[in-house]
N, C-alpha and C positions, 0 to 999 in steps of 0.2 A: 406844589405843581400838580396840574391835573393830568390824571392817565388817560392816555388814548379811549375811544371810545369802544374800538377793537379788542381793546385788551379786557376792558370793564365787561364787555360781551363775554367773553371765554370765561371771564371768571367767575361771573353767574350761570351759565350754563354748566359750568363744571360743577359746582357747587348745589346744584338742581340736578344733575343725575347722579353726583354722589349722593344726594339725598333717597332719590328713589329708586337707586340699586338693587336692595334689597337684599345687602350683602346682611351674611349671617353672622348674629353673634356669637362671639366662641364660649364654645360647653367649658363650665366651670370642669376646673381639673378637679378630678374624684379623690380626696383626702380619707375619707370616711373607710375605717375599716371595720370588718362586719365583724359580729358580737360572736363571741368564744362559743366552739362547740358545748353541749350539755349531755348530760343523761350518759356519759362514755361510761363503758363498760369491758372487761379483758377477762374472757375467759379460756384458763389454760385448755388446749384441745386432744394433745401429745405429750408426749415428751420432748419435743421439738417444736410445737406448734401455740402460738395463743390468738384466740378470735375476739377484735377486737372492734366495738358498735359507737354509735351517736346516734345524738337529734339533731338534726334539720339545724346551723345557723341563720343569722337573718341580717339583710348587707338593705341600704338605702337604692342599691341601683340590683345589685344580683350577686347571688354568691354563685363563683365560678367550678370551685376545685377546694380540697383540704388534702392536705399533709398530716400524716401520723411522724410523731418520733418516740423514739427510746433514748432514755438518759440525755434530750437535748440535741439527740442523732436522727437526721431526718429518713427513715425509713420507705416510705413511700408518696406519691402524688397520685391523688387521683381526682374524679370529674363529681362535680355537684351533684350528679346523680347518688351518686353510692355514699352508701352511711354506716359500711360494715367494710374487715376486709381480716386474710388473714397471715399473721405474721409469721412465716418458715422460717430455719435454715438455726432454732436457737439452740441454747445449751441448755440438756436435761436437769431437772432438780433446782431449777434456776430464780429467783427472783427478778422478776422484769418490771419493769415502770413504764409506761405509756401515756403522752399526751396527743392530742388533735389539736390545728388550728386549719380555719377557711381562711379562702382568700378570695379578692373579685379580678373583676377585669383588667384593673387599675393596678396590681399586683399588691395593694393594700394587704398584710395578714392580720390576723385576727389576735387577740391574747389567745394565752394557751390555755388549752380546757382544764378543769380539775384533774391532776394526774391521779391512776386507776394502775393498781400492779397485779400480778397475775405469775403465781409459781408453775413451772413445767414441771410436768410427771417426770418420774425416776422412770431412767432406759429401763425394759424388760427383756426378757428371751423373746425369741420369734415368735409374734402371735397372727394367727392364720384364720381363727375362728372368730365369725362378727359377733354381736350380740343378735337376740330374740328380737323378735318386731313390738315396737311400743303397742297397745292393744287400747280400746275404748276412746279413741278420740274423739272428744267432741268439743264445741265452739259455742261462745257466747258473744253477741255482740254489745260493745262497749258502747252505745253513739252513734253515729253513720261513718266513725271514722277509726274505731279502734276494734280489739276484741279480745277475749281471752279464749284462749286452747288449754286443755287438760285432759293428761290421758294417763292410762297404769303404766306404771314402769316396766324397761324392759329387762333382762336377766344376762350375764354376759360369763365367761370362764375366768374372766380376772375382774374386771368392774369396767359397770357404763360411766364413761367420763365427759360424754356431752350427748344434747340432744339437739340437731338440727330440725328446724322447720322450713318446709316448703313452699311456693306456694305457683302453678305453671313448671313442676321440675325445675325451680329456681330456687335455693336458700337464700332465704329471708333475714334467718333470726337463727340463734344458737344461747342455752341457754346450760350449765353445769351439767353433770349426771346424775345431781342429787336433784333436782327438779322434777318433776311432774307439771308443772303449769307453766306460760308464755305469756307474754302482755304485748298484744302486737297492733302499733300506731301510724298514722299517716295514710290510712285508708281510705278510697272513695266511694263519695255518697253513692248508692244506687245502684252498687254494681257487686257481681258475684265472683263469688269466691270459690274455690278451693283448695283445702290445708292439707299436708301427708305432713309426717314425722319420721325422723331415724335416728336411730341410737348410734353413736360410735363410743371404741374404746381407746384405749392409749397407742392402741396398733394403728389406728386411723381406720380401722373397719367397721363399716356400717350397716347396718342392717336391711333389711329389706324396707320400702316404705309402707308404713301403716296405712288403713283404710283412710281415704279421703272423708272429709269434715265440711260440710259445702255454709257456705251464709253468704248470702245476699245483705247489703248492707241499707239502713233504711236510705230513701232518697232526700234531696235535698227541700227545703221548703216550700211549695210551689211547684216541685217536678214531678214527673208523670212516674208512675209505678212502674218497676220493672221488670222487661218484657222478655226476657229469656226464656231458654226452656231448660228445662229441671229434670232432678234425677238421672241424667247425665251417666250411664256404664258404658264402657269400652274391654271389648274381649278379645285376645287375640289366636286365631288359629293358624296351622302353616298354609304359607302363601295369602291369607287374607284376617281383616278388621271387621268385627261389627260392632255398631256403634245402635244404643238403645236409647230412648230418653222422652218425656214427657213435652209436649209443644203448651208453649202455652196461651194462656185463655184471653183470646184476640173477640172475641163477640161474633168470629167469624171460622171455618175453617182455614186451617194454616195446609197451605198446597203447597210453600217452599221453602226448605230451609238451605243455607250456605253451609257448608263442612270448611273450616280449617283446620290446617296440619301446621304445625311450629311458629304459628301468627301468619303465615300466609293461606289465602285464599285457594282451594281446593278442586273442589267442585258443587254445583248448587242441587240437591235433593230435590227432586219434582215428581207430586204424586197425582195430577193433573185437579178436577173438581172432587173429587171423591177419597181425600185420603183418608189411613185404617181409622177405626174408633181406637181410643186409649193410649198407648203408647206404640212408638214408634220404634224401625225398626231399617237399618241400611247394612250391606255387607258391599265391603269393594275390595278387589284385589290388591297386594302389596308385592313387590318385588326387590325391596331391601334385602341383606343377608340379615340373618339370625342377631339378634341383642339389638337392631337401629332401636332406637326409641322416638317415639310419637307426643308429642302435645296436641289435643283435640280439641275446639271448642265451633259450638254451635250458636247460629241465630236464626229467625226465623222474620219471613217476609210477613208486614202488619197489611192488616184489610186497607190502608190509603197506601199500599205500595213501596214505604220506607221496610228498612232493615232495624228487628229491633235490637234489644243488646245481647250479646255474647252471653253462655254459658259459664255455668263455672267448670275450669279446666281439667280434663283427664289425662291421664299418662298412662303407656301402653308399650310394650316391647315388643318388635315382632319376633315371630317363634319360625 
């Protein structure tokens, strides 16, 4: 029997804008779980304490977050950013076991890392005195992405049990207190550094930070050399900062640099056509109370009027 003609109509039209909808295919569902942390490491920090590190996992879509655990006990969550972290609250003298896994968006986890164990220090009497400041640091670069630090030891009244690195007032890496040297990865091309050190002891007291360690790291294949300005000192006296530092070699005079203070934006240095020869030289008021602490970093304005890159970072207490 033949179908109205009505009807034949509707049902080729229908069938002509379901074709050209443009309705969207659905996203395959994400099975794929990203590949087992690496490189983990547990170093005892305390007698209550162990710092525990990774490498970077790697997921087909994105690794979101990793979980640490102990004996199979999920201990903490935290964000794809972070590759270190540290474990409180344990029992002294103690044998611990630690694995990592990531996870993605999709809540896929990862297998677990190679587990890494890590004994806490025996409780001591009250200790009040930090150790001496690590001394002679200095920096190697590995590549455009990695580096070594090495410096003399520091000296403590009971023994240094770990050595934290810095790098913006921010720890980085932590490494025993038998160590003297750092391996430190995941660095980017072109841009500058700087590294402080401190020593802590079983008390969790640390020391004052070592002289900064500055590298610039080479840039990538094809990218422009970088343009920071160098030698970088920060001095502080009461009620005010001066901030010293080398501009650098633009083919042109540098009339402007930006100041920041803790990654933000400050205020811009302007020494009109004519600024000093050699190095440079700003003091400004502060009116924090006593111990605020500062992160500094400078860039400076290029002859076609862009901003070039940041300094390597100073730290600064006001007084």
């Amino acid at each position: 029997m033949q179908r109205p003609l009505a009807a034949s109509l509707l049902t080729t039209l229908a069938l002509a804008l379901t074709a050209c909808s443009g309705a969207a295919v659905p996203v395959a569902k994400d099975v794929r779980a990203p590949t087992a942390p690496t490189g983990v490491t547990a170093t005892a920090g305390s007698a209550t304490t162990v710092h525990v590190m990774w490498s970077a996992a790697t997921d087909d879509r994105a690794v979101t977050g990793y979980a640490v655990y102990s004996e199979g006990r999920k201990l903490k969550d935290l964000p794809a950013t972070t590759l270190m972290t540290d474990v409180v609250g344990l029992a002294p003298a103690t044998r611990h076991r630690f694995t990592v896994r990531a996870r993605d968006a999709a809540g896929n986890a990862s297998p677990p890392s190679a587990t890494v164990t890590a004994t806490t220090l025996r409780a001591v009497a009250e200790d009040r005195t930090p150790p001496t400041t690590p001394s002679a640091l200095r920096v190697t670069a590995g590549g455009s992405r990695a580096a070594t630090l090495r410096w003399n030891p520091a000296r403590d009244d009971t023994r240094v049990t770990a050595y934290d690195v810095y790098q913006a007032d921010t720890r980085i890496h932590t490494v025993p207190g038998t160590a003297t040297t750092a391996h430190l990865t995941g660095l980017r091309p072109g841009t500058a550094y700087a590294f402080t050190v401190r020593a802590r002891d079983a008390a969790e007291n640390s020391s004052p930070d070592s002289a900064p360690a500055d590298l610039t790291t080479a840039p990538s294949p094809g990218a422009p050399a970088n343009t920071a300005p160098t030698n970088l000192a920060v001095t502080a006296a009461e009620g005010e900062i001066t901030v010293t530092w080398t501009p650098p070699a633009t083919g042109a005079p540098v009339t402007h640099h930006e100041l920041h203070l803790n990654g933000r934006f400050a205020t811009t240095i302007v020494w009109g056509s004519t600024p000093p020869p050699g190095r440079a030289t700003y003091t400004f008021p502060v009116q924090d109370p006593p111990g605020t602490r500062y992160t500094l970093t400078l860039r400076a304005q290029l002859p076609d009027g862009t901003w070039g890159d940041f300094s390597a970072p100073r730290t600064v207490v006001v007084r």
